[in-house]
C-alpha positions as a Markdown table, in Angstrom:
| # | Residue | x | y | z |
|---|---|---|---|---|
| 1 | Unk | 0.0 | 9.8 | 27.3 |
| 2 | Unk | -1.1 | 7.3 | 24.7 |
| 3 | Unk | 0.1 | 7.5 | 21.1 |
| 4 | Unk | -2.5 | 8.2 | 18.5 |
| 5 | Unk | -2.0 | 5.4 | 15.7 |
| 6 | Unk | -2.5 | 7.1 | 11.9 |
| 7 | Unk | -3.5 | 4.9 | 9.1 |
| 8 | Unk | -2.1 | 4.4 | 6.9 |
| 9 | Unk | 1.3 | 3.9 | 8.2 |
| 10 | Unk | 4.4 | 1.5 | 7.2 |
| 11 | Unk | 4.7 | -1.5 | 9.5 |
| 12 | Unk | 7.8 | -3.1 | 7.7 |
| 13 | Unk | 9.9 | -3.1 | 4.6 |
| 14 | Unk | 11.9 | -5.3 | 2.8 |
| 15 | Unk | 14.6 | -3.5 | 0.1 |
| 16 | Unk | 16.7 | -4.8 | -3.3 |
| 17 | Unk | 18.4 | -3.4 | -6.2 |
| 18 | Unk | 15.6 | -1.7 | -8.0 |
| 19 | Unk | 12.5 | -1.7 | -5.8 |
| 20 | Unk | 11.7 | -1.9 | -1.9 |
| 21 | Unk | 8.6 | -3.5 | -0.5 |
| 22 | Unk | 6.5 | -1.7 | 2.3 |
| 23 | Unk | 4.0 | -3.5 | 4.1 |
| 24 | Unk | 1.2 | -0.8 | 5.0 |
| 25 | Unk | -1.3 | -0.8 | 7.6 |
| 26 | Unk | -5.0 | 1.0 | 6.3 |
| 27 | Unk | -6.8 | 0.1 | 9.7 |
| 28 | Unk | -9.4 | -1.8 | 9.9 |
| 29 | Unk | -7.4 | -4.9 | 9.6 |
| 30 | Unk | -6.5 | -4.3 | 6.1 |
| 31 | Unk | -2.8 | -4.9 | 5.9 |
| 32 | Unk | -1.6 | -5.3 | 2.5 |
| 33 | Unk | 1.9 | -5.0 | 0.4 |
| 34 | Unk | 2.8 | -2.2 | -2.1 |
| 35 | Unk | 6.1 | -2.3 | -4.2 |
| 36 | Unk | 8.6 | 1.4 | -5.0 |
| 37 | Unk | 10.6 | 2.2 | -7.6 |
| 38 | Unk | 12.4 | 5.3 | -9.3 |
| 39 | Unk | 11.7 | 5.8 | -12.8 |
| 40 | Unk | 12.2 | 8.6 | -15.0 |
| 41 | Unk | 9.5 | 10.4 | -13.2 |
| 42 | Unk | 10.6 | 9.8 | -9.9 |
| 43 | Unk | 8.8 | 7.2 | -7.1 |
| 44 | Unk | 6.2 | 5.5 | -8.8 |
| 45 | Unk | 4.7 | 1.9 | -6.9 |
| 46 | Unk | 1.9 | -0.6 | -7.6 |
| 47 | Unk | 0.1 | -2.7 | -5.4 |
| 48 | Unk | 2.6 | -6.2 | -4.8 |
| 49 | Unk | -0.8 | -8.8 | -4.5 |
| 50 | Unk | -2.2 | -9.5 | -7.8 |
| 51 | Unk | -3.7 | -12.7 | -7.4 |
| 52 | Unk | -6.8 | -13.1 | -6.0 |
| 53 | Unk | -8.8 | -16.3 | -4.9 |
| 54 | Unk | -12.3 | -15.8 | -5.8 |
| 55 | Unk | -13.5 | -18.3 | -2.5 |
| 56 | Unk | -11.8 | -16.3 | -0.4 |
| 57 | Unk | -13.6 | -13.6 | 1.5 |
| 58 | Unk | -10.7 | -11.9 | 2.1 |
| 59 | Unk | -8.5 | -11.8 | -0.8 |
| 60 | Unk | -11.8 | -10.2 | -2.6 |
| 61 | Unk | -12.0 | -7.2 | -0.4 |
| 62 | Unk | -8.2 | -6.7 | -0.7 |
| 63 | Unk | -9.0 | -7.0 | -4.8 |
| 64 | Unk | -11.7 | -4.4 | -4.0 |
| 65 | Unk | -9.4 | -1.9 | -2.1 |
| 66 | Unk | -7.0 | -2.2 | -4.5 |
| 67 | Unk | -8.2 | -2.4 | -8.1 |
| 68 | Unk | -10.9 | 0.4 | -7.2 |
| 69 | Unk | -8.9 | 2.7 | -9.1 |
| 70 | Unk | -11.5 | 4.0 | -11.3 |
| 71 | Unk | -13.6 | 5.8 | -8.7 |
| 72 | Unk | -12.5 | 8.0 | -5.5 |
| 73 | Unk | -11.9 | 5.8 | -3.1 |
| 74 | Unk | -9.2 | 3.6 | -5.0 |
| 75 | Unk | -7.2 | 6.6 | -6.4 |
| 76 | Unk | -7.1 | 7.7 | -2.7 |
| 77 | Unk | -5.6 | 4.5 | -1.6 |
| 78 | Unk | -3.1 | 4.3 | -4.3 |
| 79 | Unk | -2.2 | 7.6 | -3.5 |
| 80 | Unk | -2.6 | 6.9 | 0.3 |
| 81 | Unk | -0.3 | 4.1 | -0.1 |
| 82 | Unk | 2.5 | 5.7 | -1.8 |
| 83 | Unk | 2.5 | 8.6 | 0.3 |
| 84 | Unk | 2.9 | 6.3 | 3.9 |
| 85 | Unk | 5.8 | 5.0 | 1.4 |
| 86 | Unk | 7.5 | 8.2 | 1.2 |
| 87 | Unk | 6.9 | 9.8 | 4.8 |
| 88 | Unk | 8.3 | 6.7 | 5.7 |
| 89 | Unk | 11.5 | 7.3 | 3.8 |
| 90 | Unk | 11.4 | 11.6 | 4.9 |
| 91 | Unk | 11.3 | 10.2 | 8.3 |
């Protein structure tokens, strides 16, 4: 039996001191980085790419995925992406 893949879903990390990095895999192709930390609230993240070239096709639809987070869909993949952070961790 084949194994259903879910999305979004860790592919690899990368760990320090203070923060560990999780690379994340939305489907679709969109494969992108997003940093942990603990602060006084808990686990808290942000998105690790923040530079964006604006002749590049690409790099404009990861700026759209992540920096939609005024509307629906970008709260969802913040959200989305912290959460594959942590059921990676429960795991």
């Amino acid at each position: 039996m084949e194994k259903i893949q879910t999305y979004p879903r860790v592919i690899a990390t990368e760990k320090n001191s203070h923060t560990t990095s999780y690379q994340i895999d939305f489907g679709g192709g969109m494969i992108l980085y997003f940093d942990t930390w603990n602060d006084s609230d808990g686990l808290t993240g942000d998105w690790n790419k923040y530079i964006f070239h604006i002749d590049n096709a690409r790099d404009m639809e990861e700026k759209a995925f992540q920096e939609a987070n005024s509307d629906e869909a970008g709260a969802y993949n913040f959200a989305a992406a912290l959460e594959a952070c942590e059921a990676y961790e429960a795991a």
